[in-house]
VOTITI-786697 format. One record per residue (C-alpha): x, y, z. Coordinates in steps of 0.02 Angstrom, whole numbers, padded with zeros to 5 digits, always signed. Example, Ala and Ser with C-alpha at 12.3 -4.5 7.8 and 13.67 -1.06 7.14 Angstrom:
BEGIN
+00615-00225+00390 +00684-00053+00357 
END
This chain:
BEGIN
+02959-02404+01077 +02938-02212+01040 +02779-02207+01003 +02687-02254+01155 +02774-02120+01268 +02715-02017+01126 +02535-02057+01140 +02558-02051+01324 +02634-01886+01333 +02493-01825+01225 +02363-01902+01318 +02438-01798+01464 +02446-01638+01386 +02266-01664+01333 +02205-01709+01511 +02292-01549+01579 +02210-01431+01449 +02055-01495+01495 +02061-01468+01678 +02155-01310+01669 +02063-01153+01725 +02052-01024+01580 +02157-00885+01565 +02071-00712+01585 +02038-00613+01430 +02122-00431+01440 +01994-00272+01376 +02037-00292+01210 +01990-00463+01199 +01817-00442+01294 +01779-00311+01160 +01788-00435+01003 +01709-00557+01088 +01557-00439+01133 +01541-00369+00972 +01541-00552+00880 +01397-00590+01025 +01319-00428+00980 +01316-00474+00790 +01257-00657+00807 +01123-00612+00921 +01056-00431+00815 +00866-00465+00723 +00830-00358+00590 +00749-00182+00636 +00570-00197+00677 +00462-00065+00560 +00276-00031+00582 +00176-00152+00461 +00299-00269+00477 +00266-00471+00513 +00298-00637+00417 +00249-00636+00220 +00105-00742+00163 +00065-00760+00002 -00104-00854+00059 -00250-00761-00029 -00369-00703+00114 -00513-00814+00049 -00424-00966+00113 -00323-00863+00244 -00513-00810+00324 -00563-01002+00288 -00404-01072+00377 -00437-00965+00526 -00639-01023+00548 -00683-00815+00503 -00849-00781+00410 -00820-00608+00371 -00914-00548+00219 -00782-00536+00069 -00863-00390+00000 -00851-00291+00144 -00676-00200+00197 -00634-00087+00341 -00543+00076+00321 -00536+00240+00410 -00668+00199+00566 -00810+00147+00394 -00859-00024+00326 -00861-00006+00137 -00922-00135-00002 -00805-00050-00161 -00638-00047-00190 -00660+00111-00318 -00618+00274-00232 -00647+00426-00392 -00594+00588-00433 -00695+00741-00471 -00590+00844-00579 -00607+00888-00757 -00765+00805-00805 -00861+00891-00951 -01021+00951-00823 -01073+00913-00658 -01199+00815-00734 -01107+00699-00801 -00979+00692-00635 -01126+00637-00553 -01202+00513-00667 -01008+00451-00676 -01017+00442-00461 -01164+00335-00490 -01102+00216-00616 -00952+00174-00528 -01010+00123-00347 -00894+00229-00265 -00923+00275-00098 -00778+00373-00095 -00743+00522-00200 -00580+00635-00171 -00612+00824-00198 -00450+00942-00205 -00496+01078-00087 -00383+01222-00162 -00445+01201-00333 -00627+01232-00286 -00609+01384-00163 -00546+01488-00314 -00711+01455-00392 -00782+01564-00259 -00976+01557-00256 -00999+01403-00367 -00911+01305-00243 -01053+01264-00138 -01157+01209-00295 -01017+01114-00308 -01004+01016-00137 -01203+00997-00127 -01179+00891-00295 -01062+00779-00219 -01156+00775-00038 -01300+00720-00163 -01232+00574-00236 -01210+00486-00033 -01013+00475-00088 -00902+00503+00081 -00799+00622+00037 -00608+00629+00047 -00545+00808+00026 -00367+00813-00032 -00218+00949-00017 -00173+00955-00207 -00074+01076-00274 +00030+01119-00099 +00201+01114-00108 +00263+01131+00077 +00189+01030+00240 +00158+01201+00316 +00042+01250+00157 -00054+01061+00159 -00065+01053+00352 -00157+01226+00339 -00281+01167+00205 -00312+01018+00298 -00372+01114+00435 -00496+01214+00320 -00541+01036+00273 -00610+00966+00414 -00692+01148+00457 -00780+01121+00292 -00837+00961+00279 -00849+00903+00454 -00738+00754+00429 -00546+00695+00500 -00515+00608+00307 -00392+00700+00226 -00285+00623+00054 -00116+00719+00100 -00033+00760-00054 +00121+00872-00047 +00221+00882-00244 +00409+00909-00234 +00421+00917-00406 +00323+01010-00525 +00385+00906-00685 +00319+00725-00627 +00196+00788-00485 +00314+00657-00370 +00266+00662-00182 +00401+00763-00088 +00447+00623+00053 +00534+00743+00183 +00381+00878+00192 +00251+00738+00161 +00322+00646+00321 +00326+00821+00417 +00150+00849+00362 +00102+00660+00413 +00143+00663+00562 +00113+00832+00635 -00097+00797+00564 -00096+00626+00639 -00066+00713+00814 -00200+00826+00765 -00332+00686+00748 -00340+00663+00568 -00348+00495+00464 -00211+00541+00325 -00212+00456+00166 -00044+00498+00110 -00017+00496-00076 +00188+00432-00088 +00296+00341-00169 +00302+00148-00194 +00455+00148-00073 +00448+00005+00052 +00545+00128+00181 +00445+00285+00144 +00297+00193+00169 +00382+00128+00345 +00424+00308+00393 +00241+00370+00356 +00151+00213+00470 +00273+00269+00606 +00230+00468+00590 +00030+00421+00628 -00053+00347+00474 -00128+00163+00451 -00151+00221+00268 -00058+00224+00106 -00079+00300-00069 +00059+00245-00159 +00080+00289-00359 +00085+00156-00506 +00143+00306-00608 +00137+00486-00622 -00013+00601-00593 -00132+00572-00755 -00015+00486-00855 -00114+00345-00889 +00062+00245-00903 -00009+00093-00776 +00067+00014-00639 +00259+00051-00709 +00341-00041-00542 +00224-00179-00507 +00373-00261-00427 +00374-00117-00292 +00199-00124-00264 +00214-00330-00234 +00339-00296-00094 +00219-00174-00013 +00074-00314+00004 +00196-00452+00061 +00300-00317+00199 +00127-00235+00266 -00012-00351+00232 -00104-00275+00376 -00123-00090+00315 -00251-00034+00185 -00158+00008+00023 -00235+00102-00114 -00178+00143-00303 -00173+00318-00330 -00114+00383-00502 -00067+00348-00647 -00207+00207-00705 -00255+00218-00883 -00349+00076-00900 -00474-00044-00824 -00332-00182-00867 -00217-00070-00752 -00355-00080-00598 -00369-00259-00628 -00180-00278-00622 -00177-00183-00453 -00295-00271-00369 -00235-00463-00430 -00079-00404-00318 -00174-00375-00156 -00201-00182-00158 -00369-00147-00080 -00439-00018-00195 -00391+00106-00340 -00413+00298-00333 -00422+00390-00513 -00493+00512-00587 -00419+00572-00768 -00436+00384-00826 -00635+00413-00816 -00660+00620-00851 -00559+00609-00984 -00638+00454-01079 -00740+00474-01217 -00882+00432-01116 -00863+00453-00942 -01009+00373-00887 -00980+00209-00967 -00786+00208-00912 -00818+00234-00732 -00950+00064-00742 -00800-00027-00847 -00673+00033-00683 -00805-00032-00566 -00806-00205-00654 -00616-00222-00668 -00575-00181-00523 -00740-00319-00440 -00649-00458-00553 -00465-00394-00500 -00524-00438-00299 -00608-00591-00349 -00458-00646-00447 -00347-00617-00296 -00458-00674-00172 -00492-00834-00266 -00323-00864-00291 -00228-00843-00445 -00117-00968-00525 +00062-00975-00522 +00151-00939-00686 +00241-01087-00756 +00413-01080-00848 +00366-01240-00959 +00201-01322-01021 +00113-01404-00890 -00024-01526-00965 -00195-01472-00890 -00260-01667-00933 -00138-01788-00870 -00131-01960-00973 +00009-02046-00897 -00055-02232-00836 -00220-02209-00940 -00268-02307-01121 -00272-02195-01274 -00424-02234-01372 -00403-02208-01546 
END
């Protein structure tokens, strides 16, 4: 007989709890609960570049989307350009063959370090009326400055020069591995981007660096696949993956460290939109012939990516299925 005035009791007590007005929560109280709304409700920090990963290849991205852009053509720094090969100009045997190496590799882009060529005094306007002759745009650079003050200064001289807002901003911090300096390159960054230049910043293969410089001003990055005329290849491919999946919208371009046409191949298969070297080519035996052998890697590398590459496999997968079908014998 218990246990019905048991249930009933409890049926009671339930009824009561749930008409019973709430009691009010004291300060302390409020706070917890705020911060556990807080917490449930926080996104992760929106970063320029950012938006959702793809890993679509653009052919089929452009198809999906009813665009008929040309492939070959690509949009950088207010120009359309048709290569991906942006070359160097130092430490060729002649000018002769620096031009004749311009020509073989396409390049409508060749990088120039500013510094280097004043202290040739005279024979530094022989020097800029070869490149002007080859119809190359050129991209002066800041080598060799080691403080923003120093590279915005050059950069200035730059576009005095040369009649142009491209500048690749390079700024060492050390003088061992020629590695970017991130605190004066971002200094440097930003205060030329109020200044009306396009910076190419050369920097690490830091997904946050690369944030802090498309904050400071620039819609371009430069970053390494290995130190300055190594030749060691893309030695964080990894790093430069995460780049193309985080920013897929900003131009990103390989500069240092390729050895190899293998290496530009490898660099553009990931998504990068174009290689800049320059000791890979002067250095070769033949010059000439390596910049044409840079040009056709790094054609094949787009068309690989743009076509699509296949997914590696853990396991054998049998390219000629015969499950359900007669073997004839």
């Amino acid at each position: 007989m218990s246990a019905p005035t048991s249930d009933k009791a409890a049926e009671q007590r339930e009824t009561k709890t749930q008409g019973a007005t709430p009691e009010p929560l004291s300060p302390a109280q409020k706070g917890r609960e705020a911060g556990r709304s807080a917490q449930v409700k926080e996104e992760p920090a929106k970063r320029a570049g950012d938006t959702e990963q793809s890993g679509q290849p653009p052919s089929r991205a452009r198809q999906s989307q009813g665009q008929r852009e040309d492939p070959a053509e690509w949009h950088i720094g207010g120009r359309t350009l048709t290569s991906r090969f942006f070359l160097g100009t130092a430490a060729y045997p002649s000018p002769q063959i620096l031009q004749h190496a311009i020509q073989a590799s396409g390049a409508q882009v060749v990088t120039m370090g500013l510094r280097r060529q004043l202290a040739h005094g005279s024979g530094a306007s022989d020097f800029f009326a070869l490149i002007k002759a080859t119809g190359a745009h050129l991209l002066p650079n800041t080598a060799g400055c080691h403080t923003a003050r120093e590279a915005i200064t050059l950069a200035h001289m730059a576009r005095e020069l040369f009649d142009t807002t491209w500048i690749k901003l390079e700024v060492v911090g050390d003088a061992h591995t020629l590695q970017p300096d991130p605190f004066e390159l971002l200094v440097a960054a930003r205060q030329l981007a109020k200044d009306g230049f396009d910076v190419f910043p050369y920097c690490m293969d830091d997904l946050v660096s690369c944030q802090r410089l498309l904050d400071a001003g620039c819609n371009i990055l430069m970053p390494w696949g290995a130190p300055i005329g190594s030749g060691q290849g893309l030695v964080n491919p990894g790093a430069l993956r995460t780049l193309r999946a985080r920013l897929p919208g900003v131009p990103l371009i390989v500069d240092a460290g390729i050895g190899s046409p293998a290496d530009a191949v490898q660099a553009m298969e990931l998504g990068l939109d174009a290689v800049l070297l320059n000791s890979a080519v002067a250095h070769a035996i033949d010059p000439v012939r390596m910049s044409r052998a840079f040009k056709l890697g790094i054609e094949s590398g787009r068309l690989a990516y743009e076509a699509g590459v296949m997914p590696r496999q853990d396991m054998a997968v049998a390219s000629t299925p015969v499950t359900g079908h007669p073997i004839l014998l």
